[in-house]
C-alpha positions in Angstrom: 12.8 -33.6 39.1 10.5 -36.1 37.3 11.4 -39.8 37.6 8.2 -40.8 35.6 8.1 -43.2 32.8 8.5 -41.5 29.3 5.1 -43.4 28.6 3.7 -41.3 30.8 4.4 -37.5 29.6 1.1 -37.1 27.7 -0.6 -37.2 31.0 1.3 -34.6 32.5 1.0 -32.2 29.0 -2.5 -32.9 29.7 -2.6 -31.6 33.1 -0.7 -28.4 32.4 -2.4 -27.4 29.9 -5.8 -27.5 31.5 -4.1 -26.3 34.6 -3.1 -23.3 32.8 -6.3 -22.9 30.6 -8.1 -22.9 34.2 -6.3 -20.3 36.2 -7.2 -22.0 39.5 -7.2 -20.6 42.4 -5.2 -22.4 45.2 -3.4 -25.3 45.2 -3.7 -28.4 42.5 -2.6 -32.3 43.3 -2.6 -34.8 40.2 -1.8 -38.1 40.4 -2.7 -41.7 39.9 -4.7 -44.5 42.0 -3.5 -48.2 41.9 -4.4 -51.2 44.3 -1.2 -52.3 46.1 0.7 -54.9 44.1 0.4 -58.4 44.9 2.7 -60.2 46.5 5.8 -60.6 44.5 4.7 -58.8 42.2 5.9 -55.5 40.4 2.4 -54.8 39.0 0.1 -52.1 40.4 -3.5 -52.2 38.8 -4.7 -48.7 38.3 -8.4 -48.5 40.3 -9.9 -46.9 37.6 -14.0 -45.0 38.4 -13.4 -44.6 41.7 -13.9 -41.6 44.2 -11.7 -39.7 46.3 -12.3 -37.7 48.7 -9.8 -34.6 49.8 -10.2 -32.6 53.0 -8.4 -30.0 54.3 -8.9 -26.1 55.3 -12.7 -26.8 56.9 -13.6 -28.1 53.1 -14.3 -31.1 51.0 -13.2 -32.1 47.4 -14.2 -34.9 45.2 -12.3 -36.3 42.3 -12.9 -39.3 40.4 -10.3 -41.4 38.8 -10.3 -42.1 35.0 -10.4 -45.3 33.4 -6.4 -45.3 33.6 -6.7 -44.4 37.2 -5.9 -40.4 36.8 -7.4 -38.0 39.1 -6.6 -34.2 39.9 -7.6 -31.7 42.5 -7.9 -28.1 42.0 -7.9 -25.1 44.7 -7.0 -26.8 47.6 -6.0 -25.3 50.7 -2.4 -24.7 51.7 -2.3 -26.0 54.8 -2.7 -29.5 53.5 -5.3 -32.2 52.9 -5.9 -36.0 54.2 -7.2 -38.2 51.3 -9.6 -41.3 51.5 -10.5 -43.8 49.0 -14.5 -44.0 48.7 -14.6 -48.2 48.2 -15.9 -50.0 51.0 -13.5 -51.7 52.8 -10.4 -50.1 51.0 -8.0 -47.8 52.7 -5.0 -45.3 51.6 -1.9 -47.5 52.1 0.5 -44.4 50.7 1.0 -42.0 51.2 -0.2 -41.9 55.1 -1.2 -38.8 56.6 -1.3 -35.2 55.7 0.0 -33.8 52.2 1.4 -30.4 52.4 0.8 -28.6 50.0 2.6 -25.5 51.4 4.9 -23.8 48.8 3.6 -26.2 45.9 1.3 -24.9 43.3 1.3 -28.6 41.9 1.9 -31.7 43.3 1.8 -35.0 41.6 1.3 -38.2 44.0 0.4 -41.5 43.3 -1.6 -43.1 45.7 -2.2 -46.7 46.9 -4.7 -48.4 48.2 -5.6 -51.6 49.7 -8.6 -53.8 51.1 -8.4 -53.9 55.0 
């Protein structure tokens, strides 16, 4: 059920592979950070260096995105997580609100974000 560019297989190879390697306890969510396109346009910048912050089941994780924007959690909770983009004065335009991650070993979202 992938509806990804063919361009972008190598990143998902990449992710199962270390995926598998790691043998992860919990829950894993891949995906990639981009600004919100301007207006008009088609065009999503990726937000590459920048922190994320995941929390869900009484914890806290941290991922940081690559220079293509790239960033992956591992063992998260179940139950679900709310993300946040750690930029001053940006915010998590989508998705909004909880991700379950209930019945999903892996989960691949793309995220954007925007100024306020």
């Amino acid at each position: 059920m992938r509806n990804r560019r063919l361009i972008d297989v190598p990143n998902d190879l990449v992710f199962l592979r270390n995926w598998m390697q790691r043998g992860v306890q919990g829950h894993s969510l891949a995906g990639m950070l981009s600004e919100t396109p301007a207006a008009g346009g088609a065009y999503a910048p990726p937000m590459e260096l920048t922190k994320i912050v995941a929390t869900g089941g009484g914890k806290t994780f941290i991922a940081r995105t690559n220079l293509w924007g790239w960033f992956q959690f591992d063992g998260l909770p179940e139950d679900g997580i709310t993300l946040r983009v750690d930029r001053p004065g940006w915010h998590i335009r989508q998705p909004a609100g909880k991700i379950e991650l209930r019945g999903k070993n892996c989960l691949n979202v793309d995220i954007v974000a925007s100024p306020d």
